[in-house]
C-alpha positions, 0 to 999 in steps of 0.5 A, spaced: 450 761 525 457 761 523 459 757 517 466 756 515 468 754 508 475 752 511 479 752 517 483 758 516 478 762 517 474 758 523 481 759 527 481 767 526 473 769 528 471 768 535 464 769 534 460 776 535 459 777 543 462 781 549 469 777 549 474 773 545 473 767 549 465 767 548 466 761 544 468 757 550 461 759 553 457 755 548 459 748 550 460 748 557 453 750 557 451 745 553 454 740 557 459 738 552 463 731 555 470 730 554 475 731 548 477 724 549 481 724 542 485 730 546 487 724 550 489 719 545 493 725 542 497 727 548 499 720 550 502 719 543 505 725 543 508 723 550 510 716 548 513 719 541 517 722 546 518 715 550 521 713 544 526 718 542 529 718 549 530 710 549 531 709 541 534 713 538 541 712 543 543 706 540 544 710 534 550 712 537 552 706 540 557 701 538 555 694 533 547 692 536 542 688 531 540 691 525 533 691 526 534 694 531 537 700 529 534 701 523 528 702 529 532 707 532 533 710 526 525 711 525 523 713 531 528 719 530 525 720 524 517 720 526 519 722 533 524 726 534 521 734 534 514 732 532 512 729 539 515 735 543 511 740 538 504 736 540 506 736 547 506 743 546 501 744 542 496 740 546 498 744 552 495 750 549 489 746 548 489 744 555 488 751 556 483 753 553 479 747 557 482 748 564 480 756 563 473 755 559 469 755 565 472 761 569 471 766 561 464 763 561 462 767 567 466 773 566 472 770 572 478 773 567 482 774 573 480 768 577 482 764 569 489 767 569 490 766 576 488 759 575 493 758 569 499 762 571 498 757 578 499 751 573 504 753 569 508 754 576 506 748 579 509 744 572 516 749 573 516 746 580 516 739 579 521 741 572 526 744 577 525 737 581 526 732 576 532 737 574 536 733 580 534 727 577 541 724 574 537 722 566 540 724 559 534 726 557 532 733 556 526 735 562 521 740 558 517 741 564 521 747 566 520 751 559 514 748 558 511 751 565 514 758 563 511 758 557 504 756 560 505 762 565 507 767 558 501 765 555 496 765 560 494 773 560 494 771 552 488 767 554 485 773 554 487 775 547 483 773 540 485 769 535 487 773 531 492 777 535 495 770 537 495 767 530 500 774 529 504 773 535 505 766 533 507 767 525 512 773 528 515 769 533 516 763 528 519 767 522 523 771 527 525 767 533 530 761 529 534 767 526 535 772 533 536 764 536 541 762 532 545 770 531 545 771 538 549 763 540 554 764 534 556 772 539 555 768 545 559 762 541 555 757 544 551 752 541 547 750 548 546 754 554 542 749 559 539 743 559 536 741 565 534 746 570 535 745 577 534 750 583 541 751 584 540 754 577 537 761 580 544 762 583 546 765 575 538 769 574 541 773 568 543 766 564 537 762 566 533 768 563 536 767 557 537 760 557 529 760 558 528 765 553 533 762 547 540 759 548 536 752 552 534 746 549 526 749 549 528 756 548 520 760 549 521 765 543 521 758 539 517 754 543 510 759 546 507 759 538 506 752 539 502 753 545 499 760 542 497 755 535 493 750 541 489 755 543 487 758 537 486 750 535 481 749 541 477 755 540 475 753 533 474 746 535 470 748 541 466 753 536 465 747 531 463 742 536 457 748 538 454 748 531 455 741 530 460 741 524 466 737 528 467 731 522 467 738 517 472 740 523 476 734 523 477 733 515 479 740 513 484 741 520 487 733 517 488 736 511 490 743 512 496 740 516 498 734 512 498 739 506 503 744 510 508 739 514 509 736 507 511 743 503 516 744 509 519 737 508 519 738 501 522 744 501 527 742 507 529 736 501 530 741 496 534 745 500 538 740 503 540 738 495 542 744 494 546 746 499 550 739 498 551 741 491 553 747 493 560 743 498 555 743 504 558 738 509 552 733 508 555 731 517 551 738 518 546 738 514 543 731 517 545 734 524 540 735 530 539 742 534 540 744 541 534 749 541 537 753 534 539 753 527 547 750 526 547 757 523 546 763 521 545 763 514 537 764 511 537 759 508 538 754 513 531 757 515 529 752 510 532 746 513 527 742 517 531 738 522 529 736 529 529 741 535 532 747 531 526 752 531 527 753 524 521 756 520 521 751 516 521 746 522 517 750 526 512 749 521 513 742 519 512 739 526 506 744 527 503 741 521 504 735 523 501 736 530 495 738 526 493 733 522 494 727 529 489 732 532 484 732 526 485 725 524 484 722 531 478 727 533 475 724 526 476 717 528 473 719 536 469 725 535 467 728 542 460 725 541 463 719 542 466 716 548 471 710 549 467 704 552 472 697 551 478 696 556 485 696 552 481 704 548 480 706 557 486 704 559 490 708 553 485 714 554 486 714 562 494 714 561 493 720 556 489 723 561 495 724 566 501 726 562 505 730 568 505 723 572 507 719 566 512 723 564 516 724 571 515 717 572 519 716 565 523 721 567 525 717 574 526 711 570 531 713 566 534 716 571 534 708 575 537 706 568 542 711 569 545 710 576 545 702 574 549 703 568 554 707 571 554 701 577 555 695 572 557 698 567 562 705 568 562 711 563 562 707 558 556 704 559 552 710 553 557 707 548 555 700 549 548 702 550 545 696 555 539 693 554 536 697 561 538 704 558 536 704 550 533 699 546 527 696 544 526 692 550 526 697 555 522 701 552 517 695 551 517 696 559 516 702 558 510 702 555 507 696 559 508 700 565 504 706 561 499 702 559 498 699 567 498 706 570 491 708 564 489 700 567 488 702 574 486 709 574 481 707 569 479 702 573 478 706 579 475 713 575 481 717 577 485 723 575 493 722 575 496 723 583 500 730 579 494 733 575 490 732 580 494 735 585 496 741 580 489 742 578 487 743 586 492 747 587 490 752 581 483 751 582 484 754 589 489 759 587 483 762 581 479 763 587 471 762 587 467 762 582 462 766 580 456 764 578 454 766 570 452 771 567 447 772 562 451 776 555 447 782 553 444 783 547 448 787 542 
C-alpha cells in the first residue's frame, strides 16, 4: 500500500483504482464505525460560533465588569473567523461520509443528487430563519449554496480540487474587495429571506461576493474538507491515523502560525507607514477593508484575505488532527458527559437553528424592556457570560437526551431522509476490475 512520508502528498493522491472516490471504498467495506472525533469537532466549531455571537457584543456596549470584558474580548480572538472556517471545513468532510456509500457502488448520479438535495434543504431552512428578528449573521444559506456548488466536485480528484481551492484563495479576497469598492458597498446581504428573491441579480452576487459568506471565498473551505476526509479515510484504511492525526496537527499549526505572524509583521508595517491603527484591527463584512496587495497579509476576521483564509484553515486543521489523535476512529466515547457532548456534535443543523431562535427571543424581549437601546446596554439575556452559560446548558441538554435514546437530531434526520430519497435506490456494489 501507499505510504506517505507527509500529509501533503496523502491529501493529493487518491489511490490507483476505477475513480477519484475509490478511496472511500475501502472503509465502508470494512465496516468502519463512526468518526466520533468529527463530532467533537463540529460541535466546538459551533460553540465558537456561540460564543462570538453572545460575547463579543459586550465589547460594544457601554461600562460592564472587566472580567467580563476581557472574556469578550478573547472569544473574538479565538472564535471570531476560526469557527466559521471549521464549520465549513467540516461541512466538506460531511460530505464526503454522507456520499461515500453511493461512490462505492459506482451511484455517481444518485451521490450527487443526494448532496445537491442537502445543500438545498439547508438553504431552505437558512431562508427560515432569515425572518427570525436576530443580530447574528445566519450562514445557512451560503452554507446550503456551497454544498449544492460543491457537490459535482465530489466527483472531482484531489488534485483538482486542491487547485481550485488555492485559485480561489489567492484571488477571491482581491476581486472581493475590488468589486465593493465600484459598487461603493462594504456589505450587500446579510440574512437571506425569500422575500430576497424578488431582487435575483443582487442576491447572486451578494451570495457570490458582496455577503457576509461570500462562495468565492467560502467554497474552498468545503473543497479542503473533502480533500481532508479522503485522506483521512485512506489513512484509516491502511492503519496510519495516529502518523495522520500528528502530521495534519502540525502542518496546520505550522501554517496558521506563518499567517499570523506574517498578519503581525504587516500590521507594524502598515502602522509605521501612518496606517490609521481603527482600520487596521477592523473586522470584515465578507471582504478586505481595501484594495491595496498588502492588505492580502492581513489576518483579520471574516475578510477572506489570504493571509486570513489560511490562517483559519490552519486553524481548522490542526483542531481536526488534534482531536482525531486524542479520540481516534478505533476508538469509541463510552462515559455519559463524553456521549452527551458527542451526540450534540452529531445534530449541528437543529443546535444551530435553536441557537439562532434564541437569540431572536433575546432580541424581541430586549426591544419589549429595554427599547432600541437595548444593544448598547448589552442586558444579561441578549450578551454575556450568563447567557451564554444557558446556552451551552441547553446544548449540553439536547446531546443528553438524543444520547440517551440513540437518536439523530429532528433536522438532520429529516434532511438526510429527504437526500437519501432524493438519491434514489442504491445499487448494489461493484467489484472493481483489475487493472
Amino acid at each position: 500500500m501507499l505510504r506517505t512520508t507527509s500529509l501533503i502528498p496523502a491529501l493529493t493522491n487518491d489511490p490507483p483504482a476505477s475513480s477519484p472516490t475509490a478511496v472511500l471504498q475501502r472503509p465502508r467495506a470494512s465496516g468502519m464505525a463512526r468518526i466520533e472525533s468529527l463530532d467533537l469537532a463540529r460541535l466546538l466549531a459551533i460553540l465558537g460560533m456561540m460564543a462570538s455571537h453572545l460575547l463579543v457584543p459586550v465589547t460594544m456596549s457601554r461600562g460592564g465588569p472587566a472580567w467580563q470584558m476581557l472574556s469578550a474580548r478573547i472569544a473574538s480572538v479565538l472564535a471570531e473567523g476560526t469557527s466559521a472556517t471549521l464549520f465549513a471545513v467540516i461541512g466538506g468532510c460531511s460530505m464526503v461520509l454522507a456520499s461515500r456509500q453511493r461512490l462505492a457502488q459506482g451511484d455517481r448520479v444518485g451521490a450527487v443528487r443526494s448532496a445537491v438535495t442537502r445543500g438545498a434543504l439547508v438553504v431552505v431552512i437558512g431562508l427560515a430563519l432569515g425572518f427570525v428578528p436576530t443580530w447574528v449573521t445566519v450562514v445557512l444559506v451560503p452554507f446550503g449554496v456551497g454544498m449544492m456548488l460543491t457537490a459535482p466536485l465530489l466527483l472531482c480528484s484531489s488534485r483538482i480540487l486542491l487547485a481550485v481551492a488555492a485559485l480561489l484563495t489567492a484571488v477571491g479576497g482581491w476581486l472581493n474587495a475590488t468589486v465593493r469598492s465600484r459598487l461603493d458597498v462594504v456589505q450587500e446581504i446579510g440574512n437571506v429571506t425569500p422575500l430576497d428573491v424578488a431582487q435575483p441579480f443582487t442576491l447572486l452576487r451578494g451570495l457570490a461576493l458582496t455577503g457576509m459568506y461570500p462562495l468565492i471565498t467560502w467554497l474552498p473551505f468545503l473543497l479542503l474538507g473533502v480533500v481532508l476526509m479522503r485522506s483521512l479515510l485512506g489513512a484509516i484504511t491502511e492503519g496510519r491515523t495516529r502518523r495522520w492525526a500528528t502530521i495534519a496537527s502540525c502542518i496546520g499549526a505550522g501554517v496558521a502560525a506563518l499567517a499570523y505572524g506574517a498578519s503581525a509583521v504587516t500590521r507594524s508595517w502598515a502602522l509605521g507607514q501612518g496606517v490609521d491603527r481603527m482600520l487596521l484591527d477592523l473586522h470584515g463584512f465578507g471582504a478586505p477593508v481595501r484594495r491595496d496587495p498588502w492588505v492580502q497579509l492581513l489576518a483579520s476576521p471574516h475578510t477572506g484575505s489570504i493571509a486570513d483564509m489560511v490562517a483559519t484553515a490552519g486553524v481548522a486543521v490542526a483542531v481536526i488532527g488534534l482531536l482525531t489523535l486524542m479520540v481516534p476512529p478505533t476508538r469509541q466515547l463510552t462515559r455519559t458527559l463524553p456521549r452527551a457532548l458527542r451526540s450534540a456534535g452529531a445534530a449541528p443543523l437543529s443546535i444551530y437553528t435553536l441557537h439562532v431562535l434564541l437569540t431572536g427571543v433575546a432580541m424581541m424581549l430586549a426591544l419589549v424592556l429595554a427599547g432600541p437601546d437595548a444593544f448598547e446596554a448589552a442586558p444579561w439575556y441578549v450578551a454575556g457570560i450568563g447567557i451564554l452559560a444557558i446556552h451551552l446548558v441547553i446544548v449540553l441538554g439536547v446531546g443528553a437526551l438524543l444520547s440517551a435514546r440513540g437518536s439523530r437530531g429532528p433536522l438532520e434526520a429529516l434532511v438526510s431522509g429527504i437526500a437519501r430519497r432524493a438519491g434514489g435506490p442504491r445499487t448494489r456494489p461493484t467489484t472493481p476490475r483489475r487493472s
